[in-house]
C-alpha positions in Angstrom: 176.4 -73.6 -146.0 179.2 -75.6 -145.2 182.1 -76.2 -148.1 182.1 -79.7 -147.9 178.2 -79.8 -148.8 178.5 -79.9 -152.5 181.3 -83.0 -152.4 178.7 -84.9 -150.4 175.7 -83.9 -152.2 177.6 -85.9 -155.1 176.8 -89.2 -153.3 173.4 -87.7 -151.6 172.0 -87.5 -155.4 172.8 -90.9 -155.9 170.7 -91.9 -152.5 168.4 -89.5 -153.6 167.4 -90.9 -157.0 168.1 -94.8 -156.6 165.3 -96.6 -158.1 163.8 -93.7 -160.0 163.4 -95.3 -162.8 164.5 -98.8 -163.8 166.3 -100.2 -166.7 164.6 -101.1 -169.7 163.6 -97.2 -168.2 160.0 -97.7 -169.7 157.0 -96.6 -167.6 155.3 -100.4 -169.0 158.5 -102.1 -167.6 157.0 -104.3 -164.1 160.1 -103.2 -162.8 159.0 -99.5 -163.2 155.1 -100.6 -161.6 156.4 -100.5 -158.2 158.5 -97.6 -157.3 159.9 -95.3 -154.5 161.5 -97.7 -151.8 164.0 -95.3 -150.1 163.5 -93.1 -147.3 159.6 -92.8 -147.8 157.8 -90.9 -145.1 154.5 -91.5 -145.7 151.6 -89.2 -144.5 151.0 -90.2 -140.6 147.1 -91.7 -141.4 149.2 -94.3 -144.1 152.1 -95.1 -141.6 149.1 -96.0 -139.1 147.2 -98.6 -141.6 149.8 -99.8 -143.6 153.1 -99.9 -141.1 155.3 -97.9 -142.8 157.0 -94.8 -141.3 156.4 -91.2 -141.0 159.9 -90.1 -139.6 163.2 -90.7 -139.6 165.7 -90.0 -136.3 169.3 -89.4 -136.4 171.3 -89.5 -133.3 175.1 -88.8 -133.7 178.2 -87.6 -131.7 179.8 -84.5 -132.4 182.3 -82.0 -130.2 181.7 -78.5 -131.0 185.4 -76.8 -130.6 185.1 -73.5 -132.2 181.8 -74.3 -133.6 178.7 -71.7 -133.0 176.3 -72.7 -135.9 174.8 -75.9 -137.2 174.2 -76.2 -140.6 171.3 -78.3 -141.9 170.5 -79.8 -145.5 166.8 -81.7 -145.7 166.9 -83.0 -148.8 163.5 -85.0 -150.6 161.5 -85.9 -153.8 158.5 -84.3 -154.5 156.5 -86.7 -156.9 154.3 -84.6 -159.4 151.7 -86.6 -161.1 151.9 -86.1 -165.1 149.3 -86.9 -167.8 149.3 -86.5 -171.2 146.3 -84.5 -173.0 145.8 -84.0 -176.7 144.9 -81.2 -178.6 141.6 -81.4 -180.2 141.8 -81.1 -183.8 139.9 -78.5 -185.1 139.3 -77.1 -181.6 141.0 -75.3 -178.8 140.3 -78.0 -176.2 142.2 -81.1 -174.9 141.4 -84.7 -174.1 143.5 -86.8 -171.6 145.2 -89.9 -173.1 147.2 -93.0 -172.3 149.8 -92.2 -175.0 150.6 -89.7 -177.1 153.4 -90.5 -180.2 155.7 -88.4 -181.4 158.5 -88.8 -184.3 161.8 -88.7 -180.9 159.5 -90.2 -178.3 155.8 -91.8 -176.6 154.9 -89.9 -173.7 152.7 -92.0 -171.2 151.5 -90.6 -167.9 154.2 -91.0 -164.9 155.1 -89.8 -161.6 158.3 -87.3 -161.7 160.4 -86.8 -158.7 160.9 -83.0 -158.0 164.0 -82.1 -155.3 163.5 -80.6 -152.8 165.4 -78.9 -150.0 165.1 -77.5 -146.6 168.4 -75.3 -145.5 168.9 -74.2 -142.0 171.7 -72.6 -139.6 171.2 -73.0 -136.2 173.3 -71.5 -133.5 174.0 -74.3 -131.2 173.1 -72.4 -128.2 169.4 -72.6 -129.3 169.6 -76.7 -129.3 170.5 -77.0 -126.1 167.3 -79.0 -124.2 164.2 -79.2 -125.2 166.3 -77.4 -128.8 164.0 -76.2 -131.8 161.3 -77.5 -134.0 161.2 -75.9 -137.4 158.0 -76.4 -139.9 158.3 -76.5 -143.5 155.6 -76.7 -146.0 154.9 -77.2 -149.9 151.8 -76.1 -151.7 149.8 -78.1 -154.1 150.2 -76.7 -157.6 149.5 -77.3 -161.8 151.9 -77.0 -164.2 151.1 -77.0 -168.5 154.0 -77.6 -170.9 152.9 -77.6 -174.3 154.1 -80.8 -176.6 155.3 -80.1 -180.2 155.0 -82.4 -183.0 158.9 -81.7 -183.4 161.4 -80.9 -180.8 161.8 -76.9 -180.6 159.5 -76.0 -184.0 156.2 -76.8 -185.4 152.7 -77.3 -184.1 151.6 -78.1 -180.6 149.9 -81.2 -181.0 149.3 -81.7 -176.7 150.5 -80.9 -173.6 151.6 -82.6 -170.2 150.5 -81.6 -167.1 151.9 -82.0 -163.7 150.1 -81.9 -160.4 151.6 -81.6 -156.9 150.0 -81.8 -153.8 150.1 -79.9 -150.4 152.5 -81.3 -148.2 154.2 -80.5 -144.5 156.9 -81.8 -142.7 159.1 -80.7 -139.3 162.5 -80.9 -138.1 163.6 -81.7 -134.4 167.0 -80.8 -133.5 168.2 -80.7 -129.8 171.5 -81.9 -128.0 172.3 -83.2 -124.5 176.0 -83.0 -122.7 177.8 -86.1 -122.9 179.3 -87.0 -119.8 183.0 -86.8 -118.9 186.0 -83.8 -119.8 185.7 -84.0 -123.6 182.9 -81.4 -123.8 181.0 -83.5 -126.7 177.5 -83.1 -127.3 174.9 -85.7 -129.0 172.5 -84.5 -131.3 169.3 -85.8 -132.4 167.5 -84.8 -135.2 163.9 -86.1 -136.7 162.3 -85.1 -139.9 158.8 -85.7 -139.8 156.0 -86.0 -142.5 153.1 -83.9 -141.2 150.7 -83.7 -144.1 147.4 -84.3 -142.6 145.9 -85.9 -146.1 143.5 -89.1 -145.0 143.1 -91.8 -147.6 139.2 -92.4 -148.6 137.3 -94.6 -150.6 139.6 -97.3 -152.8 142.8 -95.0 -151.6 142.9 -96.9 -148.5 144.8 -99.4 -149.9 146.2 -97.4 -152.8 149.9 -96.5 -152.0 150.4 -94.7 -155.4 147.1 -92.8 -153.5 149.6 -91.7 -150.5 153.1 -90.5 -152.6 152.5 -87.2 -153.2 152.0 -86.6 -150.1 154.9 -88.2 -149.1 159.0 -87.0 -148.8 160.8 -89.5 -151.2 164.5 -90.6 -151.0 164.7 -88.2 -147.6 167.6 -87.4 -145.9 170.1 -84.9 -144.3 173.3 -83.0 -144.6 174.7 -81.7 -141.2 177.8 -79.6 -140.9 179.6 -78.2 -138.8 181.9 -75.4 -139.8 184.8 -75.2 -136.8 184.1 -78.3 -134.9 183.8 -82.5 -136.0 181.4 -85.5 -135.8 182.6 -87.9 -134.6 182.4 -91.5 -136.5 179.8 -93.8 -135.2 181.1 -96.9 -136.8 184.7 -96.4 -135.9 184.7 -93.4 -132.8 187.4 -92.8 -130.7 187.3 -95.1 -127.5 186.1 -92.4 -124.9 183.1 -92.1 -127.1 182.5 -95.8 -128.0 180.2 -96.3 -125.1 178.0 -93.0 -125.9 178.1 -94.3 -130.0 176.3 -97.6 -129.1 173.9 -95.8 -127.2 172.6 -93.6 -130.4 169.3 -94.3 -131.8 169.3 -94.1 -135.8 165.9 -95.0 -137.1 165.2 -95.4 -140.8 168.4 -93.9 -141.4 171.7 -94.2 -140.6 174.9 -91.5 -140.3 178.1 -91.2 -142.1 181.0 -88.8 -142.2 181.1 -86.9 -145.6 182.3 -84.6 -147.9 185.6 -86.1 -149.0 188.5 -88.3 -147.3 189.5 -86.4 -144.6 186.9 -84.4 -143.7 184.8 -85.0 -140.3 182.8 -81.6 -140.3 180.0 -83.0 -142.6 177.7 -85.8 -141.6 175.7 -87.8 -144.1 172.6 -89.2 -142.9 171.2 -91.7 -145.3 168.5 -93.9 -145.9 170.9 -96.5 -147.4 173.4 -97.9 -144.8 176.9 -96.7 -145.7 180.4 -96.2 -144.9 182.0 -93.2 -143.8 183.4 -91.5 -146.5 181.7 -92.6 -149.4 182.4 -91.6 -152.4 181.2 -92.0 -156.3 183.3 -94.2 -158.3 185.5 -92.3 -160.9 184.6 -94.7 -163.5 181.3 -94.4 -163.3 180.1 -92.5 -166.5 177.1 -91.0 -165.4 173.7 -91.7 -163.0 172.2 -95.0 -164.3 169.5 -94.9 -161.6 169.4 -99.2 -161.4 172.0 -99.8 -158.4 171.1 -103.6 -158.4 172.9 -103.7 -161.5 176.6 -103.5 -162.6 176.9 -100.4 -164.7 178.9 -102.2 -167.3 175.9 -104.7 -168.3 173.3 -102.3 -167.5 175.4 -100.3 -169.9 175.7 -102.7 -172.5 171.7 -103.6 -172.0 170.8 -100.7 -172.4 172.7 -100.2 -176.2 171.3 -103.2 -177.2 167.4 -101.7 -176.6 165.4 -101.5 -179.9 164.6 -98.2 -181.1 161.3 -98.3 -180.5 162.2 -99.2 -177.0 164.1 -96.2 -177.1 161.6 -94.0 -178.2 159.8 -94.9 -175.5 162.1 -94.8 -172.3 162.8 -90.9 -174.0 159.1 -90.3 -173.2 158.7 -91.6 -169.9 161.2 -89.2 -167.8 164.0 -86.7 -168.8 166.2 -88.6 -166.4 165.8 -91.7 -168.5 166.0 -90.1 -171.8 169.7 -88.7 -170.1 170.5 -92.6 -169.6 169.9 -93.3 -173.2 171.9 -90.2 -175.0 174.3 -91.2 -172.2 174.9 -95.1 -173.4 174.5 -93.7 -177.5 177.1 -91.4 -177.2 179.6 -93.1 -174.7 183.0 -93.5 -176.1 184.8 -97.2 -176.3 187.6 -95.8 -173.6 184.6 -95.0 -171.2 183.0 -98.2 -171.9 186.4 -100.1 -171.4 186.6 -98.9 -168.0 183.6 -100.1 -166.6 185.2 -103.3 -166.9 187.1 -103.0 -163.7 189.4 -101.6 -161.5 192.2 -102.4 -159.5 192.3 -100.5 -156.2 194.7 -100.9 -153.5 197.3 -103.3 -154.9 201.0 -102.8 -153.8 201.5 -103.8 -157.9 200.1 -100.3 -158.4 201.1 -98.1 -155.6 204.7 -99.5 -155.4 204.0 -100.2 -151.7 206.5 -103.5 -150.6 206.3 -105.2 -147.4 208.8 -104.3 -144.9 211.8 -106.5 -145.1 211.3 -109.9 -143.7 207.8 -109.7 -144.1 206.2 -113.0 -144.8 203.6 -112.8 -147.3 200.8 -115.7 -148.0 197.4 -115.5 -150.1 194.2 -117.0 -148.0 192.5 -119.8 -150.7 192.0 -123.4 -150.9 195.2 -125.6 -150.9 196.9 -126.2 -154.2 195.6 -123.0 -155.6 198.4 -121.3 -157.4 200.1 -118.0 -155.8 203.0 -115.7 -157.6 206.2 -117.4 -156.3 207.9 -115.9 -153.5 211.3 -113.6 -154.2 214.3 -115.7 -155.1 212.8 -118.8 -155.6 214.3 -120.2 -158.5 211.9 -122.4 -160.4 212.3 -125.0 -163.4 211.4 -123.6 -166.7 210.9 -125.7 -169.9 207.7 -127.0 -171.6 205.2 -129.0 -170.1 206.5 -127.8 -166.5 204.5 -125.3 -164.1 205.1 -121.5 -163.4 204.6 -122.5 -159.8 205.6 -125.7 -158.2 203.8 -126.1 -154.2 206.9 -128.3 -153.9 209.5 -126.0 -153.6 207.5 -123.0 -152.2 208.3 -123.3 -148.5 206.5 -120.3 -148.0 203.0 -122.6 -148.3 202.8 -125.0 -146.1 199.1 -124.5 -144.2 199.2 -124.5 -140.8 202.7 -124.2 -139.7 201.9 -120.1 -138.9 200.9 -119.0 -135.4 199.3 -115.4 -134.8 199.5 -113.4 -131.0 195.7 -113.4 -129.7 195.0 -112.2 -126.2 198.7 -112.8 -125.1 198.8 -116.5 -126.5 200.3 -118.0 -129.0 197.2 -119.0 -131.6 197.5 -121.9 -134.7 196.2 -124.6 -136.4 194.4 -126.7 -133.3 193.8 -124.1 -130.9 190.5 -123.6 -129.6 188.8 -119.9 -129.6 186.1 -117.9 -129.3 184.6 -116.1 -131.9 184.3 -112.3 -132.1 182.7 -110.7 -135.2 183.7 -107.4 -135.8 180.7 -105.0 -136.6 182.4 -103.3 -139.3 184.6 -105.6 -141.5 182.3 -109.5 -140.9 179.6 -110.8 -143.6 176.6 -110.0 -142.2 176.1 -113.8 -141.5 179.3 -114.2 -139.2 177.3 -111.8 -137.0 175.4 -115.1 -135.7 178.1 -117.0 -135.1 179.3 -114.1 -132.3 180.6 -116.3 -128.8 180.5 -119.7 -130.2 183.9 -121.6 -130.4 185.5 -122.7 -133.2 188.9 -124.8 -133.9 191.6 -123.0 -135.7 193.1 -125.2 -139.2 195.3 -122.8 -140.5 197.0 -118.9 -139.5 197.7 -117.3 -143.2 198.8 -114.4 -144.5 197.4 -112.7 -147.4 199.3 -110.7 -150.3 199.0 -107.7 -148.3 200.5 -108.6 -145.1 196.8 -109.0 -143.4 196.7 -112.0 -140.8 193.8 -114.7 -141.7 192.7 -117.3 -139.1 190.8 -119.9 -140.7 188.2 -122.0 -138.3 185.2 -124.5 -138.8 183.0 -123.9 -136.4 182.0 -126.3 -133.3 179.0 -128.5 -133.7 179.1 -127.6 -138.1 178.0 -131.1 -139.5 179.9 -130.1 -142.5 183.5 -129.6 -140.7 184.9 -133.1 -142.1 184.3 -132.1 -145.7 185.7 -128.4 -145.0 188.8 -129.8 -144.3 188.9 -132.1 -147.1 187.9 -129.0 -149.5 190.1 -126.3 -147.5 186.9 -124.4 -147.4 187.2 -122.8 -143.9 185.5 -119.3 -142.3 188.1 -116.7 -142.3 188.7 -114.2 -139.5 190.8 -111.3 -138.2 193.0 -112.3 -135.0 190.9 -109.3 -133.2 187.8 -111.2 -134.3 189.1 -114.0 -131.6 189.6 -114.6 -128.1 191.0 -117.6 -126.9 189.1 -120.1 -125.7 189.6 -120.0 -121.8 188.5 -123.5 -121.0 191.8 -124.3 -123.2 195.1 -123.5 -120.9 197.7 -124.8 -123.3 198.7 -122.4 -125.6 199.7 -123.2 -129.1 202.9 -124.6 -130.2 205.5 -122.2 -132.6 205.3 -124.5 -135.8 201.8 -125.4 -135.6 199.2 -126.9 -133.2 
């Protein structure tokens, strides 16, 4: 398989088991009632009544170069249904129970999440057309592990068992010529739930009826040893047209596999960047991404033992969260209070000589005073004083946009990039807005701030200084508007 597989299977597991089990990481927990949200294909009979969705479809971009093979990663849970039985006393037989104490732990009954993968290689000759439809099944099995009074010694005192059932799936892989001299190819690939298991009776409505026969958390590696994907949130101009024109259902595709790389493709369930990556402070898989790992951390240390007991019963996964949190050492903890990425204070990067440099906030919020500027010092004075800082004076800037000169008064057009906006700017895409102020943040990036035309609320932004802020290649200028702005403001 591909080498960059195992750095991207690093963020794949973290796709792969978000939402496996919640904190307080008790099966009683509500939180833990309702589980498996993320790149569920159901069994085709449940997508049909209930509306959810059987497949997934990747379409991306890739140019083969030297290329002959495809590799392909299917990766998915397998739930496996676990109950609890007790020994008999007395006897050789077992009963079924809802709980089952132990002196470490309380095991309960609970759905497990086996992985599972599918690995291909594919010469690319063979996807070419109508390309290649591969099968894959797993069989229905029972597993028995016997339960100890004590971990490792003593009496067995029950046993869990674990069910699985029968399920079947497919993978469509074909690619089409892109037009044009660049020899690029796109390539769609579906992964399909085909287990033919119909719900009856009170399973109709049941959806814990319908997971194990479902592919949980699925989705795909792709690589592609001697040739590149291409990026379809940033691809290179020629391919821009053909990018927009890809069809990514229930899933969408990243590059992978570490900075740098672009022969590893990440298709995911959970929209991401390209590139991403786990954070190096994180201290371990928590499971609970819709919490910050320093307070789930910190909530999780403060559980009662008996609380504890019980989270170590319900899933091995969860009993690794708790020994994780018990043991973790003060430095580890310490640095999931932050981090500071990216700052010029910490890379020793300077702005290029004459370089003006302005922080984007409300007026008359304090910024580090500019080189040189010699300030008063004594008690009862301030570290910064907005009267001598000649650097911030709001609206005096003007910023180049579509070959005029752009500042506070001029009227443009607003142009939300895809990548970079808040997801609400997205609606605000061809309306016109008035520019109040060009800044410039601590970075050298170019801020133009607006209120929007026809926003009820623009007299009291300006009063408060709370404006939208947006890239100069996030505006075109108005074209109703022939004057272009003045150097030195509007």
């Amino acid at each position: 398989m591909t080498a960059g597989f195992e750095e991207a299977r690093r963020v794949a597991d973290a796709l792969l088991f978000e939402g496996y089990v919640l904190y307080p990481y008790r099966a009683s927990a509500r939180k833990n009632q309702l589980r498996w949200q993320f790149g569920v294909l159901v069994p085709p009979s449940w997508a049909e009544a209930h509306g959810e969705h059987a497949e997934q479809r990747t379409e991306c971009l890739l140019e083969p170069r030297r290329a002959g093979c495809l590799d392909v990663e299917l990766r998915f849970l397998q739930v496996r249904r676990r109950t609890v039985e007790r020994r008999v006393p007395g006897g050789d037989g077992w009963s079924e129970v809802a709980r089952l104490d132990l002196a470490d732990r309380v095991l309960v009954p609970w759905d497990e999440g086996e992985e599972e993968r599918v690995e291909l290689r594919i010469p690319l000759g063979q996807l070419a057309g109508e390309g290649r439809t591969l099968r894959f099944d797993r069989p229905c099995g029972v597993a028995r592990e016997p339960v100890h009074d004590q971990v490792g010694t003593g009496r067995t005192v029950g046993r869990l068992v674990r069910r699985s059932r029968a399920l079947a799936g497919e993978i469509r892989l074909a690619t089409e010529p892109l037009p044009g001299p660049y020899g690029a190819l796109r390539l769609t690939a579906t992964v399909r739930n085909m287990s033919e298991w119909a719900p009856e009776g009170r399973e109709s409505d049941d959806r814990a009826a319908a997971l194990p026969y479902s592919l949980i958390g699925a989705h795909l590696l792709l690589g592609l040893p001697g040739g590149r994907f291409l990026s379809m949130t940033d691809p290179p101009e020629w391919a821009r047209t053909a990018a927009r024109s890809c069809r990514n259902e229930h899933t969408w595709p990243v590059l992978a596999g570490g900075a740098g790389r672009d022969d590893v493709l990440l298709s995911s369930p959970i929209i991401l960047d390209d590139h991403p990556e786990i954070a190096a402070e994180s201290p371990g898989p928590l499971y609970d991404a819709t919490e910050i790992d320093e307070i789930l951390s910190l909530r999780t240390a403060a559980l009662t033992e008996q609380e504890k007991r019980e989270a170590r019963g319900t899933d091995a996964r969860a009993a690794e969260v708790i020994d994780l949190v018990d043991g973790m050492p003060a430095e580890v903890m310490e640095r999931l209070h932050g981090a500071i990425r990216g700052l010029r204070e910490v890379t020793g990067e300077r702005p290029a000589p004459g370089t003006r440099a302005r922080a984007t906030r409300a007026p008359g919020t304090p910024v580090a005073p500019p080189a040189g500027l010699e300030l008063p010092t004594g008690p009862g004075l301030p570290w910064w004083d907005p009267a001598q800082d000649v650097y911030d004076r709001p609206g005096q800037d003007t910023v180049t946009v579509g070959g005029r000169l752009i500042g506070a008064g001029s009227r443009v057009v607003l142009r939300p990039g895809l990548r970079r906006s808040d997801a609400q700017d997205i609606f605000l895409a061809g309306r016109g807005a008035t520019v109040e102020a060009v800044l410039q943040d601590l970075d050298g990036e170019t801020h133009v701030a607006v209120t929007v035309d026809g926003d009820p609320g623009s007299d009291i932004r300006r009063q408060q200084g709370r404006f939208l802020y947006f890239r100069p290649d996030e505006l075109d200028p108005d074209p109703a508007c022939d004057e272009p702005a003045r150097e030195g403001g509007g």
